[in-house]
C-alpha positions in Angstrom: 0.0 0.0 0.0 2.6 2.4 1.3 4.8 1.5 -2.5 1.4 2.2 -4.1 1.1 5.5 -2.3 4.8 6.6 -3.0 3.9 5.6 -6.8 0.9 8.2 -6.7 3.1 11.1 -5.3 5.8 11.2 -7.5 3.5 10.4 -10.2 1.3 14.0 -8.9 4.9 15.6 -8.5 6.0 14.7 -11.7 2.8 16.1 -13.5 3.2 19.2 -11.5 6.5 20.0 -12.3 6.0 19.2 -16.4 2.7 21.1 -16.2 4.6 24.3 -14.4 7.2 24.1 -17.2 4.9 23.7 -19.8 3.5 27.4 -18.3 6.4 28.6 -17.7 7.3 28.0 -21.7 4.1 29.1 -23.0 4.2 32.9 -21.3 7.8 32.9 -22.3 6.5 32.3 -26.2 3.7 35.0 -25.1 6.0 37.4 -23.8 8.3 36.6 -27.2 5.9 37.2 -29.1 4.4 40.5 -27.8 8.0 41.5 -27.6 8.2 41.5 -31.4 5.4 42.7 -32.7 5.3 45.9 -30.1 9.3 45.9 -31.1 8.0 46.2 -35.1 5.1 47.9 -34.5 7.6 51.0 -33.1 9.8 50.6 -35.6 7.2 51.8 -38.1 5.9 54.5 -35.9 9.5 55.8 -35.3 10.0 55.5 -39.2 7.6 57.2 -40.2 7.7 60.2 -37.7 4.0 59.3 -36.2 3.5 61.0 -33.2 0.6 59.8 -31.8 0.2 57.3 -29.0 -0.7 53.8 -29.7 -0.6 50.0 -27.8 0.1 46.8 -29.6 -1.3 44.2 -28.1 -0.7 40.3 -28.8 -4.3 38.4 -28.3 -4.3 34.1 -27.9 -8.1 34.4 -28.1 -10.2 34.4 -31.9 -11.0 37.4 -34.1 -14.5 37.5 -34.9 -13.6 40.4 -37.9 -10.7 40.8 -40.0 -10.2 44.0 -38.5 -8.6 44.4 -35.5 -7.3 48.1 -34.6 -9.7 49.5 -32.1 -10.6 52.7 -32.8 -11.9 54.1 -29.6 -9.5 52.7 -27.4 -6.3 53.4 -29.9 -4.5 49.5 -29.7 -3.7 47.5 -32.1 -4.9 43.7 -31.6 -3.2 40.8 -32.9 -4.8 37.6 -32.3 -3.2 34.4 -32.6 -5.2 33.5 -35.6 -4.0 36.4 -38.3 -0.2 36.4 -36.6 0.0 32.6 -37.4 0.0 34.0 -41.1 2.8 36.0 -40.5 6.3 34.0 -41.6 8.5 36.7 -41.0 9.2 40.8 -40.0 7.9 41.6 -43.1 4.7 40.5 -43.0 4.3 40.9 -39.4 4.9 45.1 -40.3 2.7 44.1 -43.4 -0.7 43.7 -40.8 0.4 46.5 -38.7 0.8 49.1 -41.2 -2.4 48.8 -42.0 -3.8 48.9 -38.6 -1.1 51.9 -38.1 -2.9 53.8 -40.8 -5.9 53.4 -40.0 -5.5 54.5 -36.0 -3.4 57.2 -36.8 -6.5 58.1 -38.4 -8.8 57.9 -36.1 -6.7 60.7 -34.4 -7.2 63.8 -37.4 -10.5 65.6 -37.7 -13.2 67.1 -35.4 -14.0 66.1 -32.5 -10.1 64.4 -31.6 -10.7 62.1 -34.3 -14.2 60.7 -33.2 -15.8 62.0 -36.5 -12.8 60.3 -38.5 -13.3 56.8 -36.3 -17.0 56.9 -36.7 -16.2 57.3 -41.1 -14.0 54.6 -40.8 -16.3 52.1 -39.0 -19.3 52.8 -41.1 -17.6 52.5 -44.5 -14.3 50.2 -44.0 -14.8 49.6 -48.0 -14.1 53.2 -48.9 -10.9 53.3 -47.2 -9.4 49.5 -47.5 -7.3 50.0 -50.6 -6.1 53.9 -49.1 -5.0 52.0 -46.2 -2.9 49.2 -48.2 -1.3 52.2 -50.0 -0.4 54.3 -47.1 1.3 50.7 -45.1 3.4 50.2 -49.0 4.6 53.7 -47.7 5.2 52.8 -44.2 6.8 49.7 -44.7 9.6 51.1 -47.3 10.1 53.7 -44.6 10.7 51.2 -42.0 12.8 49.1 -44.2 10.5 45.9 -45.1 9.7 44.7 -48.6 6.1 45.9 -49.1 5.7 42.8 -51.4 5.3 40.7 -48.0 1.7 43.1 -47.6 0.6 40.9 -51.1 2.0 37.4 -49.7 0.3 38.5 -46.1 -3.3 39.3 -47.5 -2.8 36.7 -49.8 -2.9 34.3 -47.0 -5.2 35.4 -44.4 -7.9 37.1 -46.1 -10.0 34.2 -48.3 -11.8 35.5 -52.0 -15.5 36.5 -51.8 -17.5 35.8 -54.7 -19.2 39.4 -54.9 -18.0 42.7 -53.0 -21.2 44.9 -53.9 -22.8 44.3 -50.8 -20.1 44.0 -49.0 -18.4 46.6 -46.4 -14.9 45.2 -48.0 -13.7 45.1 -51.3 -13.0 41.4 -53.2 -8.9 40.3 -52.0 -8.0 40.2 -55.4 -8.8 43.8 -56.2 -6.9 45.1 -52.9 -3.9 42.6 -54.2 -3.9 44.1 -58.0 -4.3 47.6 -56.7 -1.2 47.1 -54.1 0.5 45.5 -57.0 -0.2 48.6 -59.1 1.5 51.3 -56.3 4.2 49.5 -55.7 5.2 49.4 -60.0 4.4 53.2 -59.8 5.9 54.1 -56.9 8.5 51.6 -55.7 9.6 49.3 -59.4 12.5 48.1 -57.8 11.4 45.9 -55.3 10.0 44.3 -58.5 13.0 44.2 -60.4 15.0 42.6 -57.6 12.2 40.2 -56.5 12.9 38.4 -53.4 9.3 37.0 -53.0 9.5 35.4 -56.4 10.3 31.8 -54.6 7.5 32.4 -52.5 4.6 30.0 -52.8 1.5 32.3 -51.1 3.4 35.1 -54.1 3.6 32.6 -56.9 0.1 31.8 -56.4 -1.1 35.4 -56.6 0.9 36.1 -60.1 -1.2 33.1 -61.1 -4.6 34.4 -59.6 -3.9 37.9 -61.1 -3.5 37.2 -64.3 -5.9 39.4 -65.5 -6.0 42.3 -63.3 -2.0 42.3 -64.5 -3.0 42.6 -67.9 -5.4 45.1 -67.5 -2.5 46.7 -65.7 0.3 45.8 -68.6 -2.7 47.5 -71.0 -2.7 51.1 -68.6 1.4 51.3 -69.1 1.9 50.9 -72.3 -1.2 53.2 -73.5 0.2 55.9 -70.7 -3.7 56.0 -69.2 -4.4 57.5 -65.9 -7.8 56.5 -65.7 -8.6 53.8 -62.4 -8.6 50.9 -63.7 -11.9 48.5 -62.5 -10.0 45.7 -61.3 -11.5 42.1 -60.2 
């Protein structure tokens, strides 16, 4: 009985002292984690002189939207679920420029920036594709390949079969029209490709066919009209 009861203890001792390491490793990975995206999430900020307060915050929990930056309270939250998309810096300052954009937003306008907030919320649509332009800008600041903002979205934000009832625009069009800034504005990160190895980018040259064409057909006719991407 007593070699029975011995058995029991160390066998309760044993599990408590995996199970307290097993914590103690999982709030370190927390901690990491937090620690790198706040650590990115400066480093834009600081690059791109924006001098307004903001908090990054790392999340374990579930979005319920793709979008995550609360407006009202000024933070940036990343949950577990979109940062598992994230293979590197790059795309990891891909989802925060975006939310960066649209927070530093929310501080402009009347009211400290409630009016701008409230525009935001009601019509996400209207300002999706301004946002993905503005984080191509912050990201070159910062030093990260805004190509890892098409490999990111590419990944983590599925296709919808129609966008004209939706408060978002289709992922392919926000794609094409990120494509389309960075040709304009930044060619050589396409002349020196990096991401041309990369599966999630090799799949969206094959997706965009089209939309690239309509894009090849704008350059070498010198238009400046919008083009209607799909």
């Amino acid at each position: 009985m007593k070699k029975i009861f011995c058995i029991f203890a160390c066998f309760v001792m044993f599990s408590g002292i995996v199970f307290a390491e097993t914590e103690a490793e999982t709030i370190l990975n927390d901690m990491q984690i937090q620690n790198r995206i706040s650590n990115i999430g400066f480093k834009l900020l600081n690059s791109n002189k924006i001098d307004v307060r903001m908090a990054f915050v790392y999340d374990k929990k579930t979005s319920k939207t793709p979008i995550e930056a609360s407006l009202t309270r000024r933070q940036i939250v990343v949950y577990k679920d979109y940062i598992k998309f994230a293979s590197d810096d790059a795309e990891i300052a891909a989802f925060l420029a975006r939310e960066i954009c649209k927070t530093a937003e929310s501080y402009s306008g009347l009211m400290k920036g409630f009016v701008s907030s409230a525009q935001i919320k009601l019509a996400p649509k209207k300002y999706e594709i301004l946002f993905d332009k503005r984080a191509v800008d912050f990201m070159v600041k910062a030093g990260y390949n805004p190509l890892a903002l098409i490999t990111f979205i590419n990944k983590s934000y599925p296709q919808k079969r129609i966008d004209r009832f939706s408060h978002h625009n289709l992922t392919s069009k926000r794609l094409a029209n990120i494509y389309e800034y960075i040709y304009f504005q930044y060619p050589a990160f396409l002349k020196d490709n990096e991401y041309l190895t990369n599966e999630s980018y090799q799949h969206f040259l094959l997706s965009s066919i089209e939309n690239r064409r309509k894009l090849q057909e704008k350059i070498e006719t010198g238009s400046r009209e919008n083009i209607k991407y799909e």
